[in-house]
C-alpha positions, 0 to 999 in steps of 0.5 A: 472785689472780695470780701475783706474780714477783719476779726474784732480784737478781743472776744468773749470765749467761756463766760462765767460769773463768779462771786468773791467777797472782799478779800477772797480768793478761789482758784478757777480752771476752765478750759478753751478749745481751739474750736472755740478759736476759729472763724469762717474764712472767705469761703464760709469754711470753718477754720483754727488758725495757728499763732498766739493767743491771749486770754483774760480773766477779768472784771470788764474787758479793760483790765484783769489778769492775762496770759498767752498760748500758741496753737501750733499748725 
């Protein structure tokens, strides 16, 4: 029987903290490069597959801002 993989549903990619006083806003940039994306495959081969793709900035993993992108193969 093989392996079967599932990947979790949301992962932490590019962390930082950032302090804001009440009221205050900053505009941030940061980058996600698709080799941060990838995962090995059933045969331990590190790989970027294409599709689409959400990231979050936000407080906690249930809420904040979202956006998407797609990585083309």
């Amino acid at each position: 029987m093989g392996l079967h993989r599932v990947r979790p549903a949301k992962e932490l990619k590019g962390f930082s903290k950032i302090m804001l006083e009440a009221g205050e806003t900053k505009r941030l940039e940061f980058e996600v490069s698709t080799t941060q994306l990838g995962f090995h495959n059933e045969k331990l081969e590190y790989i970027v597959g294409s599709g689409e793709f959400m990231v979050w900035v936000a407080p906690n993993s249930e809420e904040g801002l979202e956006a998407k992108f797609r990585i083309v193969g």
